[in-house]
C-alpha positions as CSV (number, residue, x, y, z in Angstrom):
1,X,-9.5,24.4,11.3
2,X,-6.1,24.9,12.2
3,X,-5.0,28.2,10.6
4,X,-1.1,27.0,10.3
5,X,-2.3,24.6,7.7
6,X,-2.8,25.3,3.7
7,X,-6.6,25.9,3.5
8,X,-8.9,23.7,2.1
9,X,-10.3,25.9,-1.0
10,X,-6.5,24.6,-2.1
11,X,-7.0,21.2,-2.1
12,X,-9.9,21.6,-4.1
13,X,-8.2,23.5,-6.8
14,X,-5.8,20.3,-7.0
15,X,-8.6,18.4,-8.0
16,X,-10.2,20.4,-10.6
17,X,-7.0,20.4,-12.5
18,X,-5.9,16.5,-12.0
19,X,-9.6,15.8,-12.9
20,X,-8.7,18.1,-16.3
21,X,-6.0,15.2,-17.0
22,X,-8.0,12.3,-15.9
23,X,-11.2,12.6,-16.9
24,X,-11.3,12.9,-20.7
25,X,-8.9,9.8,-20.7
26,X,-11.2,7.6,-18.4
27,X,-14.4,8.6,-20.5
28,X,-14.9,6.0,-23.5
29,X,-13.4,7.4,-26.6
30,X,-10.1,8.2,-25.4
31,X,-6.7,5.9,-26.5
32,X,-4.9,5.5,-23.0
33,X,-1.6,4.9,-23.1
34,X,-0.4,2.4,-20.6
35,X,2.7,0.9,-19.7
36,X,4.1,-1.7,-16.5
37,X,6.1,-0.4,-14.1
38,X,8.4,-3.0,-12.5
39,X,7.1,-4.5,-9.1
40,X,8.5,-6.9,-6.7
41,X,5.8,-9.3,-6.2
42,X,3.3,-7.9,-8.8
43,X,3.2,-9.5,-12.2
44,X,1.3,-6.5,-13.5
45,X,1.4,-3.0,-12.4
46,X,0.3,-0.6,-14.9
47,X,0.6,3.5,-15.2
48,X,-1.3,5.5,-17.6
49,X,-0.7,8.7,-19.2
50,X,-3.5,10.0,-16.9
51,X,-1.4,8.9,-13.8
52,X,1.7,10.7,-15.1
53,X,0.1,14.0,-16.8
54,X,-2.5,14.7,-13.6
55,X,0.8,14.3,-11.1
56,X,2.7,16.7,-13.3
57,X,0.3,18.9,-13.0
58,X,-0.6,18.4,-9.4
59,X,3.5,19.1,-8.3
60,X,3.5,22.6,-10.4
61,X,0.8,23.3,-8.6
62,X,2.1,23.1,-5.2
63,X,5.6,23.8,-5.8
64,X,4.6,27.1,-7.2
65,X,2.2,27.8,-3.8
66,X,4.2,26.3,-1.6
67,X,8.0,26.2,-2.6
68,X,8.5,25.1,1.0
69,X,7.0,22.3,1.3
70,X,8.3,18.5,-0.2
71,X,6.0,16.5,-2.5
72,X,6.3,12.8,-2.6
73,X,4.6,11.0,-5.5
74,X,3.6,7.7,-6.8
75,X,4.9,8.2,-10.4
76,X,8.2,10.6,-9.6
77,X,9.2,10.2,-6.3
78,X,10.3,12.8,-3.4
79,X,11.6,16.9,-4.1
80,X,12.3,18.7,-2.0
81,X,12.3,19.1,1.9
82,X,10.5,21.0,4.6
83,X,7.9,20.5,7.9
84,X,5.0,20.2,5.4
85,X,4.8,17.2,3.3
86,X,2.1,16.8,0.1
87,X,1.3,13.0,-1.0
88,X,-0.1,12.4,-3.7
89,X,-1.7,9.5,-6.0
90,X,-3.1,10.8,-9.1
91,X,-4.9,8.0,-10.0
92,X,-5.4,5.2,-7.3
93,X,-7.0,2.4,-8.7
94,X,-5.6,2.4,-12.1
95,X,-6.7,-1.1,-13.2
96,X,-10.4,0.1,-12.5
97,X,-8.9,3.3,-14.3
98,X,-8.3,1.2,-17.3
99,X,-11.9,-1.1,-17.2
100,X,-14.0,2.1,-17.3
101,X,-15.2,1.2,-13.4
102,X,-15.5,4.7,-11.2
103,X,-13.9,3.5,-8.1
104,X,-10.5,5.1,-8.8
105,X,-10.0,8.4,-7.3
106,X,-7.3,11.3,-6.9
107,X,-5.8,11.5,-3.8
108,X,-4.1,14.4,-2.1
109,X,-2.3,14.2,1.6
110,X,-0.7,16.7,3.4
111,X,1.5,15.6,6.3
112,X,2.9,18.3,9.2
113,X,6.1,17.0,10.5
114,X,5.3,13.4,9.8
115,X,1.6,13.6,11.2
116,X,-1.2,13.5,8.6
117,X,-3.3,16.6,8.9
118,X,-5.4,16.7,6.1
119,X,-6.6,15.1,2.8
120,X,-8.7,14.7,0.1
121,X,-10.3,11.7,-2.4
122,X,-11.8,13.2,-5.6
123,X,-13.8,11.4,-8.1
124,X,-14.5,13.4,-11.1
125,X,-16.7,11.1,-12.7
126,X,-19.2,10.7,-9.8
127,X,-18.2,14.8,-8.9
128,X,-17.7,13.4,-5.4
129,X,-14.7,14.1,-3.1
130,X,-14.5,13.1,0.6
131,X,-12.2,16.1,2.5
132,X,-10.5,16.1,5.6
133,X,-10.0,20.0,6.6
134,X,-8.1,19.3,9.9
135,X,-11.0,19.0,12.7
136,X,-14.1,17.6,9.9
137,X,-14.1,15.1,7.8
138,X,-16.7,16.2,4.5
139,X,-18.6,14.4,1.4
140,X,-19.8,16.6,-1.2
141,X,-21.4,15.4,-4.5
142,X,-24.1,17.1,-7.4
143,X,-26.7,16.1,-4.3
144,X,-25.0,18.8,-1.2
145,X,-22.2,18.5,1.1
146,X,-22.3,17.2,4.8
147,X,-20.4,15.6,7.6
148,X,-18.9,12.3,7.6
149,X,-19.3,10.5,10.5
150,X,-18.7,6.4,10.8
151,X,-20.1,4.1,12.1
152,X,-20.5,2.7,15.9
153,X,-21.1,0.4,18.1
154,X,-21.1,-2.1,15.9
155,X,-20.2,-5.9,16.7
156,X,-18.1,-8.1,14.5
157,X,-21.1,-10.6,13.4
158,X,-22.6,-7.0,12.3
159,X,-19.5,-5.2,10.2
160,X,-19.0,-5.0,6.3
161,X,-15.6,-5.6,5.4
162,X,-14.0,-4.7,2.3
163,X,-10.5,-6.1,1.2
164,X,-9.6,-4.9,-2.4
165,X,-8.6,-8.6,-3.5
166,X,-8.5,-12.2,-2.0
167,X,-5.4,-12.7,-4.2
168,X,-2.8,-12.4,-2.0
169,X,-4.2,-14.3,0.7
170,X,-1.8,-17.4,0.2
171,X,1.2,-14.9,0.4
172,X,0.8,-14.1,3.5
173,X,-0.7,-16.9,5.2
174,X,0.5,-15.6,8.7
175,X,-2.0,-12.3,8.9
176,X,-5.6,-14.3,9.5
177,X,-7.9,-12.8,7.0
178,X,-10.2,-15.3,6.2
179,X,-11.0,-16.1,9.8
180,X,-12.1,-12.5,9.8
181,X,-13.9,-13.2,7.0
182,X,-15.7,-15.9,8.8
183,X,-16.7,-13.8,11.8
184,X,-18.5,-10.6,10.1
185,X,-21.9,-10.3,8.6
186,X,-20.3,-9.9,4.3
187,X,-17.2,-9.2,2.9
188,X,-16.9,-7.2,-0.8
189,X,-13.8,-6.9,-3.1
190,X,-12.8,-4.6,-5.6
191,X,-13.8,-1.2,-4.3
192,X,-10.3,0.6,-4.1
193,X,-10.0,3.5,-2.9
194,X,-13.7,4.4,-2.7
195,X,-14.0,1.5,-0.2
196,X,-11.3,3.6,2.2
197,X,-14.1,6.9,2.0
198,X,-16.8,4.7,2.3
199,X,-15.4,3.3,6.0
200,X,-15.4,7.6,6.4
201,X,-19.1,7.7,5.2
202,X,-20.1,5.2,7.6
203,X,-20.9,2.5,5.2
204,X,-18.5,0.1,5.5
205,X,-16.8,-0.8,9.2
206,X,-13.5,-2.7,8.0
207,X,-11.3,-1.6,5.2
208,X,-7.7,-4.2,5.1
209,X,-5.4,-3.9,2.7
210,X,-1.9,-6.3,3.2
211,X,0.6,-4.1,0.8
212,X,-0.1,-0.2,0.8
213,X,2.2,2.5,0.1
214,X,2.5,6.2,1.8
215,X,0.8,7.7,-1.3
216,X,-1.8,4.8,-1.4
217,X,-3.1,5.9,2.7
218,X,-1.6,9.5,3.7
219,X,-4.6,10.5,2.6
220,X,-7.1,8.2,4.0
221,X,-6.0,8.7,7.7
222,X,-7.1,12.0,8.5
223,X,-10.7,11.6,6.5
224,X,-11.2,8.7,8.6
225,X,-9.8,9.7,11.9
226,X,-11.2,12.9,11.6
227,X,-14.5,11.1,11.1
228,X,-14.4,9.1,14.1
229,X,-12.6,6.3,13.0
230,X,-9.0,4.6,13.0
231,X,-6.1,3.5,10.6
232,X,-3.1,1.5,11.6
233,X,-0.5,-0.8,10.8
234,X,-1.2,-4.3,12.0
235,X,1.1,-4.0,15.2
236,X,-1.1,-1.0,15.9
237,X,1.5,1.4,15.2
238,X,1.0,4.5,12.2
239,X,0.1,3.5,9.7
240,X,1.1,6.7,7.3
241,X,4.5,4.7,5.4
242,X,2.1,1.7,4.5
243,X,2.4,-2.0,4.6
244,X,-0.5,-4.3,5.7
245,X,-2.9,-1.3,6.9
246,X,-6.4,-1.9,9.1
247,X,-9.4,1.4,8.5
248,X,-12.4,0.9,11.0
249,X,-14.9,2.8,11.7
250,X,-15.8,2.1,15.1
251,X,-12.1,2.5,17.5
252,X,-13.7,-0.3,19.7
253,X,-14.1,-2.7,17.8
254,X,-10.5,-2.2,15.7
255,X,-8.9,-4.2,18.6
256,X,-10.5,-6.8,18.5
257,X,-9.8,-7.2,14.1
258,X,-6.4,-6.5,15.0
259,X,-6.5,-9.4,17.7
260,X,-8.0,-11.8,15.2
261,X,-5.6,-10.8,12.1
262,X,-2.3,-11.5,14.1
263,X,-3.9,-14.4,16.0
264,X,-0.7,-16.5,14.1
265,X,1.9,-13.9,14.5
């Protein structure tokens, strides 16, 4: 692992304290507090008191271990300035957050100059998280802790995509999705973010998503590249300020998605 970087043993203290705001208010019993945040395109965007209280937490953290470094934030935006960048998403998935379904999860990026270098996913209800430390990509759960590799040389008729929601489909009817659908062995909906690690864990091969944000991916890309995978926008370019975004497993075969998703543009 590079040494320059913060080390990983940090990352993991970020989680046990955002999972000491999340936590009690996903388990049943607890009165969340939700409002809407105001969306262009999104009739309903909600944020919980888990969302807001766990990032609070998570920018004391590293402002008071890293004063250098700038912090950018789903609920309260970018402080700060410096080489090293932390990107966070306390709750990603907060609709799922809100049902009682354990696919949310707390994500934490870390950006060198623009580059992401390392991440993490935690979910506190399953005690999972899914690590990038810089050269490795790690899963740990209750059961032990290995190496994340995904999964190759696999053909189109043979890959599991995932897409979080058919919905907004007729928004964009220029990116091809459902002829992609048509050309792979099953498509599922609804996973989140836990569909992202599982493209790292080598059980799913496709991961789109049409309308990310920085905080929504930073972390993603360097669990799944440093995996053996790849993220990018759909021109191919970075992917790490969002927009319609493209996870695969297997580097050969993301071409040829790409190819198929732009076949109109």
């Amino acid at each position: 692992m590079n040494t320059h970087h913060p080390d990983i043993a940090f990352f993991h203290q970020l989680a046990n304290r955002a999972a000491q705001e999340t936590l009690p208010r996903f388990l049943p019993g607890h009165t969340l507090s939700v409002d809407t945040k105001i969306k262009e395109g999104v009739s309903f965007d909600p944020v919980t008191d888990a969302d807001r209280q766990a990032e609070i937490a998570l920018r004391e953290m590293i402002s008071a271990a890293y004063p250098q470094h700038s912090i950018l934030g789903e609920e309260f935006g970018l402080t700060g300035e410096g080489d090293y960048q932390w990107i966070l998403d306390p709750v990603d998935g907060t609709r799922p957050f809100m049902l009682g379904l354990p696919v949310w999860g707390t994500l934490v990026g870390l950006t060198c100059r623009g580059t992401p270098v390392m991440g993490m996913m935690s979910q506190p209800c399953t005690g999972e998280r899914f690590w990038a430390d810089g050269e490795r990509s790690w899963h740990s759960s209750p059961h032990g802790t290995y190496v994340m590799k995904t999964r190759k040389n696999i053909t189109l008729a043979n890959a599991i995509l995932h897409t979080n929601s058919p919905e907004p489909m007729p928004r964009f009817p220029e990116i091809r999705l459902a002829d992609l659908m048509e050309k792979v062995l099953m498509t599922r909906f609804g996973g989140e973010c836990y569909a992202m690690a599982m493209v790292a864990a080598g059980k799913i091969d496709l991961c789109f998503d049409y309308t990310l944000q920085p905080y929504d991916i930073a972390a993603f890309i360097p669990i799944i590249e440093q995996a053996g995978g790849c993220v990018t926008t759909l021109d191919g370019g970075p992917a790490i300020q969002g927009g319609a975004v493209l996870a695969s497993g297997c580097p050969r075969l993301h071409q040829q998605v790409l190819t198929i998703l732009n076949k109109n543009i």
